[in-house]
C-alpha positions as CSV (number, residue, x, y, z in Angstrom):
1,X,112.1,-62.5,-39.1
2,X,114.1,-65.0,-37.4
3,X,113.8,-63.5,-33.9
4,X,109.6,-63.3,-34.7
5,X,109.8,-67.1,-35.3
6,X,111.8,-68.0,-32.4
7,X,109.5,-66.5,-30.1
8,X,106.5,-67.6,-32.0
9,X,108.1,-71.3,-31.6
10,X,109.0,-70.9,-27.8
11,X,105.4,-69.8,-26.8
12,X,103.8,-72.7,-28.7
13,X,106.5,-75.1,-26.7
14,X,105.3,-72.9,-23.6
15,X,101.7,-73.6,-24.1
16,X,102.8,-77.7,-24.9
17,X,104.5,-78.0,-21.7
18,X,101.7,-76.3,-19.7
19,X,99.3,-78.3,-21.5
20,X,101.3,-81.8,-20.2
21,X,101.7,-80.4,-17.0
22,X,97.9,-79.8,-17.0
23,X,97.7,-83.6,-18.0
24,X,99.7,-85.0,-15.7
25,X,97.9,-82.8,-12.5
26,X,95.2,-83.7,-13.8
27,X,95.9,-87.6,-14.3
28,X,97.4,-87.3,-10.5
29,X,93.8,-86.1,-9.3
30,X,91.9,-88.4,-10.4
31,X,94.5,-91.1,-10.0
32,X,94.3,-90.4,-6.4
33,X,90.5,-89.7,-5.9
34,X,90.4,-93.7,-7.8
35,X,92.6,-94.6,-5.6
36,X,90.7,-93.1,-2.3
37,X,87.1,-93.9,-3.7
38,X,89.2,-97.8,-3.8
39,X,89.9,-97.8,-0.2
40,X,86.4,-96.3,1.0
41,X,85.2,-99.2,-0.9
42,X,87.2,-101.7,1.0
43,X,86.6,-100.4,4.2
44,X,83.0,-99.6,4.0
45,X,82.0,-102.6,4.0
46,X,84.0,-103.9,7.0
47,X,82.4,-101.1,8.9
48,X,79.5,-102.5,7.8
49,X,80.5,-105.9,8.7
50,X,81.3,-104.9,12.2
51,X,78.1,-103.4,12.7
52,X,76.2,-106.2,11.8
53,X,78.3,-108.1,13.9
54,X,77.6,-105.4,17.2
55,X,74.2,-105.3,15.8
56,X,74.2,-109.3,16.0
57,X,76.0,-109.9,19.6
58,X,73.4,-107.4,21.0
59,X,70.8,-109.2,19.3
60,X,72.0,-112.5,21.1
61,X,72.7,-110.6,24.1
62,X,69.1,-110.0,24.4
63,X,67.9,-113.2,23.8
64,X,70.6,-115.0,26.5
65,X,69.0,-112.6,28.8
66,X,65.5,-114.4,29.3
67,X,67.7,-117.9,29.1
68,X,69.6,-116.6,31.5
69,X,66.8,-115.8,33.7
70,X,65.1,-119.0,33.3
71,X,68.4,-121.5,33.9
72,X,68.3,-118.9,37.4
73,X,64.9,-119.7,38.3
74,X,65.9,-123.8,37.3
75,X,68.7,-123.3,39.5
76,X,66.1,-121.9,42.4
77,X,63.7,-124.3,42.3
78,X,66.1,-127.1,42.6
79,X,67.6,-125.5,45.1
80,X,64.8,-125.6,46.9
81,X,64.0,-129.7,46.2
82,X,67.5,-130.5,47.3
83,X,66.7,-128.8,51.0
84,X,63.7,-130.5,51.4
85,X,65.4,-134.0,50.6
86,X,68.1,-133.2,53.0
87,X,65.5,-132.7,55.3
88,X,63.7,-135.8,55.3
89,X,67.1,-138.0,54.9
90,X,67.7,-136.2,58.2
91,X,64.5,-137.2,59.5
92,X,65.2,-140.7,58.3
93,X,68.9,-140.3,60.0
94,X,67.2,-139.5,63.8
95,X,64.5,-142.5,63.3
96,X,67.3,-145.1,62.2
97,X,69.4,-143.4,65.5
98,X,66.2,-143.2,68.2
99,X,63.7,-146.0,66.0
100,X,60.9,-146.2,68.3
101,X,60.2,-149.7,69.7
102,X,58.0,-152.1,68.4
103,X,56.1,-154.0,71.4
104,X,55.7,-157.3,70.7
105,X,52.7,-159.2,72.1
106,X,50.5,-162.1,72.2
107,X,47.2,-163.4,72.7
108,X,47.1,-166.0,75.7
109,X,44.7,-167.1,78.2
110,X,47.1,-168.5,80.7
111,X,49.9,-166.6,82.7
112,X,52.0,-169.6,81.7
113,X,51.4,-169.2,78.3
114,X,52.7,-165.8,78.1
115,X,55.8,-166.7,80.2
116,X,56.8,-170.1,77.9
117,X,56.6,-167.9,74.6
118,X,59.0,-165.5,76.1
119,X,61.7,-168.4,76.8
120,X,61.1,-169.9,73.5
121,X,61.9,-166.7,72.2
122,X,65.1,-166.2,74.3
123,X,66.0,-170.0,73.5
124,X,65.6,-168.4,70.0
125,X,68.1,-165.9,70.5
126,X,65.2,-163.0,70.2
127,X,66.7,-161.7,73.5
128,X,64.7,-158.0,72.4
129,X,61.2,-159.4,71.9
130,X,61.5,-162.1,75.3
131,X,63.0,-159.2,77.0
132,X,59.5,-157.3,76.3
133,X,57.4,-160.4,77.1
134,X,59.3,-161.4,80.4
135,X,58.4,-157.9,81.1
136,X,54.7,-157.7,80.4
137,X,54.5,-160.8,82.5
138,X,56.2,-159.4,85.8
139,X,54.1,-156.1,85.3
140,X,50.6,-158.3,84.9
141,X,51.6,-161.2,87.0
142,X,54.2,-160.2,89.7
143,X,52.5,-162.8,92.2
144,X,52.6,-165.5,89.7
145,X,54.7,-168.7,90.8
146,X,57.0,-167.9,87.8
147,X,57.6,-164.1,88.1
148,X,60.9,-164.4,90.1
149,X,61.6,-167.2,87.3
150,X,60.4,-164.3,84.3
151,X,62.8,-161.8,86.7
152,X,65.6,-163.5,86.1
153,X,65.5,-164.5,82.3
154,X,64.5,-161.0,81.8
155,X,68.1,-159.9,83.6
156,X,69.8,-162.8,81.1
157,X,68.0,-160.9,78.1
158,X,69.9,-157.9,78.9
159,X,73.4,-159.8,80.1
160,X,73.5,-162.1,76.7
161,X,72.6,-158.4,75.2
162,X,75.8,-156.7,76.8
163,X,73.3,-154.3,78.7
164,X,75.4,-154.8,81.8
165,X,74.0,-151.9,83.7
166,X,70.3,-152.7,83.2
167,X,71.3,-157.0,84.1
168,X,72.6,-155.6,87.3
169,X,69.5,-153.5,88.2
170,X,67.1,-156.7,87.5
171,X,68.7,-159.2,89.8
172,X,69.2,-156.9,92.3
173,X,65.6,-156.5,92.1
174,X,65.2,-160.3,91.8
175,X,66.5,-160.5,95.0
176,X,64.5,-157.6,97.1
177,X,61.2,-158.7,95.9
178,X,62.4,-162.2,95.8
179,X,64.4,-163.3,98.3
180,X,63.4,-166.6,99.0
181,X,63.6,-167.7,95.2
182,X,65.4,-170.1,93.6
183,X,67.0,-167.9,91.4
184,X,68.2,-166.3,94.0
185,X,71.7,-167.2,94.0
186,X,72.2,-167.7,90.3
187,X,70.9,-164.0,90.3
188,X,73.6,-162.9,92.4
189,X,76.2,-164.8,90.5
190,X,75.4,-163.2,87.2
191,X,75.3,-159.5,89.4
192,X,79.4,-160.5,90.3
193,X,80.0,-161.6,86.3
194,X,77.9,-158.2,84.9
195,X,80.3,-156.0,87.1
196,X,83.2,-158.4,86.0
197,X,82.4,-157.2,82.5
198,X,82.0,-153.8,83.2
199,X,85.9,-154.1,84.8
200,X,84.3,-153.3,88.3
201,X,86.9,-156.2,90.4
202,X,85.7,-154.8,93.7
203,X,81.9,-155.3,93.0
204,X,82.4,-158.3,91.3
205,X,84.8,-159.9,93.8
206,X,82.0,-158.9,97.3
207,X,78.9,-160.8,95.1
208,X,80.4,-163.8,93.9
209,X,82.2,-163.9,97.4
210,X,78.1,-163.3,98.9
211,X,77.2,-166.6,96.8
212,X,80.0,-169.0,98.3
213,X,79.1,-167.3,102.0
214,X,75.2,-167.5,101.6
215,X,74.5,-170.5,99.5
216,X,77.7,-172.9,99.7
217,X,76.2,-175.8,98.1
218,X,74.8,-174.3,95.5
219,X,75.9,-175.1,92.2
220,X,76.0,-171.3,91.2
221,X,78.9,-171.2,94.5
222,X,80.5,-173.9,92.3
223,X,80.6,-171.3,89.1
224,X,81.6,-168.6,91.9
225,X,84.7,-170.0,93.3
226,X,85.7,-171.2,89.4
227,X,85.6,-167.4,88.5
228,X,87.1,-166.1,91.8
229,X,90.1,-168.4,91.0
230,X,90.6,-166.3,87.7
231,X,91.1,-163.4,88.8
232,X,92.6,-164.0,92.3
């Protein structure tokens, strides 16, 4: 009987220990699926986070695009006002560099009248508008008693001006068409200072030499030999 019970007593101990084995598998399984069903549930829903965030920036990216497009066509269109102001500051640039001159007249009656505004004007120190009148008056009048006179304050307008070159040429002229005029030999005297100015010694030293040989009494051969003396 004894062997009967032992077995009967180490099958039911058999069957116990399968039955906790069982258990344990068993608590193991669903131990891990809880565990795995956990992490799925943790990262589920950053994968959905990140796609609503892709879904988002694409979203945005779309919008940008017509922004984008319009700050472009801003961009063009000013483009286009900032060439057209540099293009009339550049016109404004060549009329401030060439200006074109402004004649100045006057109403007169009288040949005199016209020549008397034009030395007021020069007494004035408006060497630029006399310059313009004394010229007007030679062109209209060059038989009048005063043209050698208006000749001759027209070559001051340019000397007091520093337009050396264009003095010169006037009372040179001054004395072609004039050469029986008063102004004759203070003409020649400012031809020897212009060239003095101008640092042509040779030039400057034959005219003012011209003024002592042709008009030695003169008080311009006075002012000659004072300047001759200077530079001697």
């Amino acid at each position: 009987m004894a062997p009967v019970k032992h077995i009967i007593f180490a099958s039911i101990l058999l069957s116990l220990c399968s039955i906790a084995l069982f258990s344990c598998s068993t608590f193991d399984f669903f131990k891990k699926e809880a565990d795995i069903s956990a992490h799925e549930s943790l990262v589920q829903p950053d994968e959905n986070k990140d796609r609503a965030d892709q879904d988002e920036a694409a979203d945005a990216q779309k919008e940008q695009v017509p922004t984008q497009n319009n700050e472009n066509q801003r961009i063009s269109v000013l483009e286009d006002e900032v060439l057209v102001l540099e293009k009339k500051i550049s016109g404004l640039e060549k009329l401030l560099v060439n200006p074109k001159p402004v004649i100045y007249q006057i109403a007169y009656t009288e040949p005199s009248q016209l020549y008397h505004k034009a030395r007021s004007l020069l007494l004035e120190g408006d060497l630029t508008n006399a310059a313009q009148l004394f010229e007007t008056f030679i062109q209209q009048h060059p038989k009048h008693s005063l043209a050698d006179n208006a000749m001759y304050w027209l070559g001051e307008c340019h000397y007091s001006s520093g337009q050396y070159k264009k003095a010169v040429t006037v009372f040179k002229d001054l004395v072609k068409r004039y050469p029986k005029a008063e102004k004759v030999p203070d003409a020649l005297l400012k031809i020897g200072y212009a060239y003095l100015s101008m640092d042509d010694v040779n030039r400057a030293n034959h005219y003012l030499k011209s003024v002592l040989k042709k008009y030695p009494f003169s008080p311009a051969a006075e002012k000659a030999q004072e300047k001759l003396k200077e530079f001697e």
